[in-house]
PATOR-425784 format. One line per 2 residues: number of its first residue (from 0); their letters; for each residue x, y, z of C-alpha. Coordinates in steps of 0.02 Angstrom, whole numbers, plus 50000, padded with zeros to 5 digits. Each point is the difference from the previous one (the first is absolute). Layout:
residues N
NUM = A = X/Y/Z; ... .
This chain:
residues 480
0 = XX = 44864/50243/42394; 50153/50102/49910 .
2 = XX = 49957/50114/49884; 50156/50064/49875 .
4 = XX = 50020/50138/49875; 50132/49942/49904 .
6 = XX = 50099/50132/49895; 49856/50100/49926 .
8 = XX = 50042/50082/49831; 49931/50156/50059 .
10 = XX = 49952/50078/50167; 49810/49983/49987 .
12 = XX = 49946/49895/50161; 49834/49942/49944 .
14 = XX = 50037/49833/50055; 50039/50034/50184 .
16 = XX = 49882/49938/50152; 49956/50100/50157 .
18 = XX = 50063/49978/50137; 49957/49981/50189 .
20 = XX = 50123/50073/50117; 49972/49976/50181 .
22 = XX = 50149/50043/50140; 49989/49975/50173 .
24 = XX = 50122/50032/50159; 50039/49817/50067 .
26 = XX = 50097/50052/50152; 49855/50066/50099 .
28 = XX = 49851/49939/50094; 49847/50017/49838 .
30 = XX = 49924/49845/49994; 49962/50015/49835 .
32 = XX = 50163/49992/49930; 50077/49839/49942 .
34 = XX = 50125/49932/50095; 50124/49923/49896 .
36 = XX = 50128/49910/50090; 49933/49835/50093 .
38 = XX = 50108/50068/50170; 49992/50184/50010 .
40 = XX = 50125/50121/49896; 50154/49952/49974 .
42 = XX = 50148/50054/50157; 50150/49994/49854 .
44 = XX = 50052/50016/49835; 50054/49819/49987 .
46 = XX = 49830/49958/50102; 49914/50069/49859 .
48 = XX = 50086/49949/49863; 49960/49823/50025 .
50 = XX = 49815/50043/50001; 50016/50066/49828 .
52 = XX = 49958/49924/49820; 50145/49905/49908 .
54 = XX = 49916/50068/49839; 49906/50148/49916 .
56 = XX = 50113/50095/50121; 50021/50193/49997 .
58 = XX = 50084/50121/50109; 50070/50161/50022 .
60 = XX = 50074/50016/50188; 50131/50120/50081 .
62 = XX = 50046/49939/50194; 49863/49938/50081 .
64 = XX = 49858/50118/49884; 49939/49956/49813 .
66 = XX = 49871/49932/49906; 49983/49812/49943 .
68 = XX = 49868/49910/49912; 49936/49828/49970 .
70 = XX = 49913/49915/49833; 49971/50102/49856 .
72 = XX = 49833/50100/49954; 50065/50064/49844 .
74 = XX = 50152/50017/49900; 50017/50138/49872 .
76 = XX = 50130/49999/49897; 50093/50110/49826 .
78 = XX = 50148/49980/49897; 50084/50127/49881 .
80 = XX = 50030/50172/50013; 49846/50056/50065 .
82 = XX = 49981/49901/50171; 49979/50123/50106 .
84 = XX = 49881/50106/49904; 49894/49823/49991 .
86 = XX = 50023/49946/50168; 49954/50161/50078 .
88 = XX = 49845/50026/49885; 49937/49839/50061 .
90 = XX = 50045/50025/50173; 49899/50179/50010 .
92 = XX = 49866/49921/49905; 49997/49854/50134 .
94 = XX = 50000/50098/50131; 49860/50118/49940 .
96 = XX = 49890/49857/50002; 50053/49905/50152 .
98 = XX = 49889/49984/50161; 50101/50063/50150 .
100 = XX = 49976/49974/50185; 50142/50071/50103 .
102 = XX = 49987/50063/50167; 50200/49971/50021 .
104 = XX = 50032/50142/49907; 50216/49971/49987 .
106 = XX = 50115/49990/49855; 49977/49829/49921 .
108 = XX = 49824/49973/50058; 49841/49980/49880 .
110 = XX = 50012/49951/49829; 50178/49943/49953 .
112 = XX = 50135/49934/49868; 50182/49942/50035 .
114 = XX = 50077/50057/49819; 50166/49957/49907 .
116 = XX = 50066/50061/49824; 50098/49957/49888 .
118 = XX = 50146/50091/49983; 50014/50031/49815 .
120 = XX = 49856/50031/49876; 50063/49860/49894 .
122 = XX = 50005/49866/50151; 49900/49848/49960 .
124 = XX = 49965/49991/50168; 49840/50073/50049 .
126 = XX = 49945/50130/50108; 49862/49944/50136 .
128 = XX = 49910/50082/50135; 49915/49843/50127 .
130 = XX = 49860/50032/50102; 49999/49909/50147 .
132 = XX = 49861/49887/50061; 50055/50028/50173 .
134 = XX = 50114/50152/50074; 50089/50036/50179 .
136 = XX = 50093/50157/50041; 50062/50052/50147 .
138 = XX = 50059/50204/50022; 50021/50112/50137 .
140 = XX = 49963/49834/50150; 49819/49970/49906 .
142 = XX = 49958/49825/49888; 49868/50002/49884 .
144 = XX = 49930/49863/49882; 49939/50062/49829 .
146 = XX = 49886/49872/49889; 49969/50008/49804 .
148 = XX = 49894/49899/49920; 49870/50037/49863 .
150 = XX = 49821/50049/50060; 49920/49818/49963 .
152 = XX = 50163/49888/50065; 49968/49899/50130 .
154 = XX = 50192/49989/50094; 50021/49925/50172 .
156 = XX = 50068/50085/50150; 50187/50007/50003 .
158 = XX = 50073/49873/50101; 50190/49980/50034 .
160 = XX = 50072/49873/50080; 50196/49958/50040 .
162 = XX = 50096/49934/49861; 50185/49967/50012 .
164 = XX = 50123/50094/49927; 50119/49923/49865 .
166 = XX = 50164/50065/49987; 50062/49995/49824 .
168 = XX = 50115/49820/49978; 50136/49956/49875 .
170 = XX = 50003/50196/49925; 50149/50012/49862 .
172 = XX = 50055/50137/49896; 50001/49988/49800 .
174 = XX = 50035/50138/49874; 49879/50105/49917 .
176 = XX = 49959/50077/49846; 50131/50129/50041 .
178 = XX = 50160/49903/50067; 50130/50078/50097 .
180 = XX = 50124/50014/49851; 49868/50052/49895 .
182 = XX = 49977/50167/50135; 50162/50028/50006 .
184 = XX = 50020/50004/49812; 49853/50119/49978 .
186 = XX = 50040/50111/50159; 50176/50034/49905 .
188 = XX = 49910/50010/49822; 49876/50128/50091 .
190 = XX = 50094/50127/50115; 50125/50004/49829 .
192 = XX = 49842/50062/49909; 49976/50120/50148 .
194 = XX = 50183/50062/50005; 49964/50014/49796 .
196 = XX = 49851/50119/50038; 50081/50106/50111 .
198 = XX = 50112/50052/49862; 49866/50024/49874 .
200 = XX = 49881/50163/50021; 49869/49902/49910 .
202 = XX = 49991/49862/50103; 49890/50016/50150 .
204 = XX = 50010/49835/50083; 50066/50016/50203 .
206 = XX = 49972/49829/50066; 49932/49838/49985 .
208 = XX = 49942/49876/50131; 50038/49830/49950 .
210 = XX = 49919/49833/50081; 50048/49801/49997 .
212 = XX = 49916/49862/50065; 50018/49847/50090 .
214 = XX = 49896/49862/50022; 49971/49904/50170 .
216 = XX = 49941/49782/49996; 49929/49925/50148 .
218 = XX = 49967/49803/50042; 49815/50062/50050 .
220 = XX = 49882/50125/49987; 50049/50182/50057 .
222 = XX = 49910/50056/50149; 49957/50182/49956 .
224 = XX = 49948/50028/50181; 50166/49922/50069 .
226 = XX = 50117/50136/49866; 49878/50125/50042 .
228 = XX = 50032/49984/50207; 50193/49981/49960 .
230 = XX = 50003/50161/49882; 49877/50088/50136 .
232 = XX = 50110/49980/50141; 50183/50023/49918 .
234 = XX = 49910/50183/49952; 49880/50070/50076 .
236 = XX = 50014/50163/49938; 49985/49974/49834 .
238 = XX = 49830/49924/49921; 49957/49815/49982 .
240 = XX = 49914/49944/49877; 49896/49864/49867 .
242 = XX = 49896/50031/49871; 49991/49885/49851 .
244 = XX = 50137/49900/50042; 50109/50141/50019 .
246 = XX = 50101/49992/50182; 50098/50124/50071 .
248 = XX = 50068/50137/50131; 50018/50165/49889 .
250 = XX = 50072/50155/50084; 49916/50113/49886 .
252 = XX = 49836/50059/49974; 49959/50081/49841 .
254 = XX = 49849/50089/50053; 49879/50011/50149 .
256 = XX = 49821/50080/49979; 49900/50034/50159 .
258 = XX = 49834/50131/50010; 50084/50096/49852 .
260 = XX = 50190/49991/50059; 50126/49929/49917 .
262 = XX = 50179/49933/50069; 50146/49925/49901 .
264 = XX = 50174/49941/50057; 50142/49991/49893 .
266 = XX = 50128/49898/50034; 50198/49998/49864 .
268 = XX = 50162/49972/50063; 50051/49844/50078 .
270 = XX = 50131/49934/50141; 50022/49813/50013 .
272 = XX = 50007/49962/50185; 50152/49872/50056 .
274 = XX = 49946/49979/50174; 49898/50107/50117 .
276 = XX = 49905/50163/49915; 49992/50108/50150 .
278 = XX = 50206/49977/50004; 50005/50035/49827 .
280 = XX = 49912/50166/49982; 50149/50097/49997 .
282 = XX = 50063/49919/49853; 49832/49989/49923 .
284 = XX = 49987/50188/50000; 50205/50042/49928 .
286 = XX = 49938/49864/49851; 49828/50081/49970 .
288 = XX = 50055/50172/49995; 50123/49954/49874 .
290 = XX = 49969/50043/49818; 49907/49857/49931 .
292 = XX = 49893/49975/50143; 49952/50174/50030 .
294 = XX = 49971/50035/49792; 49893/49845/50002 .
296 = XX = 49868/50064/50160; 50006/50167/49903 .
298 = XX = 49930/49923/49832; 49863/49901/50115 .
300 = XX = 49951/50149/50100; 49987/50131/49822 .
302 = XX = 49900/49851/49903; 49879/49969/50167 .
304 = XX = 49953/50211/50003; 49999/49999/49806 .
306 = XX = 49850/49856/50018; 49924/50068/50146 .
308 = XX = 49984/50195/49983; 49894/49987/49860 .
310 = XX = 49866/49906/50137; 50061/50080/50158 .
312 = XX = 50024/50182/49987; 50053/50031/50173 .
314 = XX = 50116/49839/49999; 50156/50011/50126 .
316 = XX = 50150/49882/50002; 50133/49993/50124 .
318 = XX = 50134/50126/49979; 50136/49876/50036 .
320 = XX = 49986/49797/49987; 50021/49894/50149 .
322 = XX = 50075/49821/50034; 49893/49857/50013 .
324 = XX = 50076/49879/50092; 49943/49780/49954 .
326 = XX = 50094/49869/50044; 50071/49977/49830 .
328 = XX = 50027/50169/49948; 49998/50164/50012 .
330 = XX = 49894/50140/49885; 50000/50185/49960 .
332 = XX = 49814/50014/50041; 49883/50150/49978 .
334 = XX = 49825/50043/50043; 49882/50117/49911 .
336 = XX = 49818/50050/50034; 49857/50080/49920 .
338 = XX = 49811/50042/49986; 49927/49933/49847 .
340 = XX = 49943/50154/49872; 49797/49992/49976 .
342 = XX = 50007/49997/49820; 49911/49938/49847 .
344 = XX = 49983/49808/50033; 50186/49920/49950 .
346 = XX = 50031/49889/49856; 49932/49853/50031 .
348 = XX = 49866/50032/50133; 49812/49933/49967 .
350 = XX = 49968/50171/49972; 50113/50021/49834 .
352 = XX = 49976/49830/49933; 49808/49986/50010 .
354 = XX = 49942/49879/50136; 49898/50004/50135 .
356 = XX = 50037/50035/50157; 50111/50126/49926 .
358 = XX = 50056/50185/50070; 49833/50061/50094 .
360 = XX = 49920/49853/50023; 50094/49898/50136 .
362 = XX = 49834/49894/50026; 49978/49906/50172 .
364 = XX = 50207/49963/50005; 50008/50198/50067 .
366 = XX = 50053/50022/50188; 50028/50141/50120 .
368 = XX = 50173/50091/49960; 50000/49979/49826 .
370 = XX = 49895/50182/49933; 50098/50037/49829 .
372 = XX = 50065/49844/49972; 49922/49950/49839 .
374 = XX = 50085/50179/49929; 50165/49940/50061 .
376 = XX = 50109/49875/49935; 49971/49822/50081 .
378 = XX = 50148/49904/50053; 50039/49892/49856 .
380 = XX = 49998/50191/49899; 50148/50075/50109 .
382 = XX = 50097/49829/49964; 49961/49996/49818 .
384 = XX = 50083/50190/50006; 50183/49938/50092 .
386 = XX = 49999/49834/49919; 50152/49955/49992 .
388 = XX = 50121/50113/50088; 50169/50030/49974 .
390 = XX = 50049/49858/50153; 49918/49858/49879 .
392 = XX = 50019/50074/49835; 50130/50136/49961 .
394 = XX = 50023/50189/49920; 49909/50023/49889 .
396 = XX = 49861/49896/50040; 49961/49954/49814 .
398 = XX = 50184/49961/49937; 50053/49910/50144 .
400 = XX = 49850/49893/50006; 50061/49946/49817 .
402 = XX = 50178/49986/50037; 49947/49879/50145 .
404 = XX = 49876/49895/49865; 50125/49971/49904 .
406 = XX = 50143/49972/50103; 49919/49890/50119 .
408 = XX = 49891/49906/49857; 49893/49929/50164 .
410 = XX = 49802/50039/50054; 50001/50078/50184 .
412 = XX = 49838/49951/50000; 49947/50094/50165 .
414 = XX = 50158/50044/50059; 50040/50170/50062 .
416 = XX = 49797/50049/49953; 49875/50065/50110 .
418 = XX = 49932/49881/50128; 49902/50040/50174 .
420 = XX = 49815/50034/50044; 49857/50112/49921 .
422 = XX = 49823/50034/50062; 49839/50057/49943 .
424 = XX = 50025/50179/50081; 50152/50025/49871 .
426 = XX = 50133/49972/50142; 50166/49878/49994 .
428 = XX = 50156/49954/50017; 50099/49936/49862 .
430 = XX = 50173/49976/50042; 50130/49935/49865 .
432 = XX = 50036/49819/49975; 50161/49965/50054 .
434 = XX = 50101/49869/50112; 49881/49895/49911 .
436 = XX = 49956/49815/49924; 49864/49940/49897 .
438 = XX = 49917/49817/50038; 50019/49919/49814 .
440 = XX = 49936/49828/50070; 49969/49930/50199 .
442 = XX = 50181/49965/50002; 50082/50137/49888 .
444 = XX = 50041/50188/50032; 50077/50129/49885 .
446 = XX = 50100/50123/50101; 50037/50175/49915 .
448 = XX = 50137/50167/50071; 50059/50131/49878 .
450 = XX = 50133/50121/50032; 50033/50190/49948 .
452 = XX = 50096/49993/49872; 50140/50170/49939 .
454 = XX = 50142/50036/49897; 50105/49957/50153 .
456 = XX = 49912/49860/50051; 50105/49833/50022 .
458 = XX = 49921/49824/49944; 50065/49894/50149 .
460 = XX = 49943/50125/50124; 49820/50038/49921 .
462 = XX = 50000/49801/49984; 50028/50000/50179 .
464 = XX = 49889/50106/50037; 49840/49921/49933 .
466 = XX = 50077/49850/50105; 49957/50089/50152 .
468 = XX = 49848/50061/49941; 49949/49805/49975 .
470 = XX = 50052/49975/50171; 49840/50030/50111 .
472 = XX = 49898/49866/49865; 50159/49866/50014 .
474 = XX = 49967/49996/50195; 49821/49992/49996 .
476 = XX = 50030/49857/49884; 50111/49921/50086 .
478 = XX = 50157/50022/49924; 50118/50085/50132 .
């Protein structure tokens, strides 16, 4: 049974079922808990892997600890402008009304959603949160199986069983919608409009991140689980995930809610790694702390506090930015941290727009640790606040996210938006997409990488830059 909310014209939720949410450890000794694997839990990554689904597949994993879920409950999903503020009504209201039985008590357990957005708030593409049927996480050396169904569905036990994985055959490159020469034309066209502002007092506009596309053909179908192994092992620091067709390793996350905390790492400023990272720090850091590099963290950090503060008024971001050292390359990266204000209920929330299970009124979905968390803003909130930074979009926020719709003339679709986890407590982690592809058939994948882009910025370099940003999804595809 799949139930789907598809783009609702307003957030009223009168349509939504409740839902039955039961979680239960499955690495102990109850004997009431399912057991889901026919021989014991999995020893390895790759061991379980094989085990999982090749379809309605959704993850979001970091080394050996993440979430991922199987089937799909319920999908709901917005378009336009006003996705978040939809999305998040719904989400409180669904949560305010769900039935919840979790004794596991960690981040990711109970009622959840794996959520992606669209990057723009003209994007076609829509803006989903799925509901798994089925849901394993793993944190802090504990596994746990969540199940969501609705209260009358009749689902059978989970059951996984070894199926091999596929590495993906025959992959070629083709050009996009943006083509290399068409980047380089508009990185030259754009950091000439920058070097224009500069001069002018009345123009404001700082920088613009600018994005191309590729797209990736295969003989076969794509084996999500195979990329996903490939992308989780080449970085394991960084977060692997799929939601939607969406796949990817992104360095950054946006925003992280926990019990009424919220986290953010910013990440501007790239090196392009030749051969070995850790031998290359020392360049790394005389590029980074050049001009460019250095302006460009600087505009992320001020827009981050500028969307945070007004949510977080004790919010504290590292004095000085660190490297971040992946295979590919190497970022300016900065962390900040915060406690959530108790406030009014945020734009957005059930609260504010009028449906149940709004601010107050958690219903059954409310668990130990999360007193004051209908006055707070929910995760989806915090994200609709920093949506999009100055890494994806630019300074100012509004004129650089119309220089880059009209110079690139291309839907993102849910490139460089929001994607991660949410639960019913309010908590996530929504990181941004990046190092990214999206599935447009079995055998297709759309790969997306932007690049900073200032009035000294060079096209060949920023060109090759989002080359080594497509890196980490060419080898998990198979191309290098």
């Amino acid at each position: 049974m799949r139930f789907d909310l598809e783009d609702t014209s307003a957030p009223t939720t009168s349509g939504l079922p409740s839902l039955r949410v039961r979680s239960w450890f499955i690495d102990g000794v109850n004997p009431e808990a399912p057991r889901p694997f026919s021989s014991g839990l999995p020893t390895s990554p790759e061991d379980f892997l094989t085990k999982l689904p090749t379809d309605t597949l959704a993850c979001w994993v970091r080394g050996h600890s993440g979430l991922v879920g199987f089937g799909r409950t319920l999908r709901l999903s917005a378009t336009g402008a006003d996705r978040f503020t939809r999305l998040s009504a719904a989400w409180r209201a669904l949560a305010g009304t769900a039935e919840v039985d979790d004794p596991v008590q960690l981040p990711g357990s109970g009622l959840l959603g794996f959520s992606s957005l669209a990057f723009a708030d003209d994007s076609r593409t829509a803006s989903v949160i799925d509901v798994p049927t089925f849901l394993m996480g793993r944190r802090d050396g504990r596994v746990w199986l969540t199940q969501i169904t609705y209260p009358d569905q009749d689902v059978s036990p989970l059951r996984l069983s070894d199926a091999r994985l596929s590495p993906v055959r025959g992959a070629r490159l083709s050009a996009g919608r943006v083509t290399a020469g068409k980047y380089r034309r508009i990185v030259g066209e754009v950091s000439a409009r920058l070097r224009a502002a500069a001069d002018d007092p009345a123009d404001d506009l700082l920088k613009v991140v600018l994005a191309r596309d590729t797209v990736v053909q295969a003989d076969a179908d794509i084996d999500l689980r195979a990329v996903l192994g490939r992308l989780n092992r080449a970085f394991p620091s960084t977060w692997t995930y799929a939601v939607a067709g969406l796949v990817g390793a992104t360095p950054e996350l946006l925003i992280g809610v926990q019990d009424g905390v919220v986290s953010s790492r910013v990440l501007a400023g790239t090196y392009r790694v030749q051969h070995d990272p850790e031998s290359e720090l020392d360049a790394a850091r005389k590029q980074l702390g050049a001009h460019k590099d250095s302006q460009e963290h600087r505009y992320a950090i001020h827009s981050l506090e500028q969307s945070l503060t007004p949510l977080s008024s004790d919010l504290r971001v590292d004095s000085e930015p660190h490297l971040l050292a992946l295979s590919n390359v190497i970022h300016l990266a900065s962390d900040a941290r915060g406690t959530l204000d108790t406030r009014v209920p945020a734009a957005g929330s059930a609260a504010a727009g009028g449906v149940r299970g709004g601010a107050g009124d958690l219903g059954p979905g409310a668990g130990p640790g999360t007193g004051g968390a209908a006055d707070r803003p929910w995760a989806l909130e915090v994200a609709a606040a920093v949506h999009p930074t100055a890494a994806v979009g630019g300074v100012p926020t509004d004129q650089a996210t119309r220089v880059i719709r009209e110079s690139e003339a291309a839907d993102r679709g849910r490139f460089a938006g929001p994607i991660g986890w949410i639960d019913g407590y309010g908590n996530g982690q929504l990181g941004i997409a990046l190092r990214c592809g999206q599935l447009e058939a079995r055998d297709r994948i759309r790969l997306w990488a932007g690049a900073g882009i200032m009035p000294d910025s060079d096209p060949e370099s920023e060109l090759a830059e989002t080359w080594a940003k497509m890196k980490p999804m060419r080898q998990a595809l198979g191309l290098e």
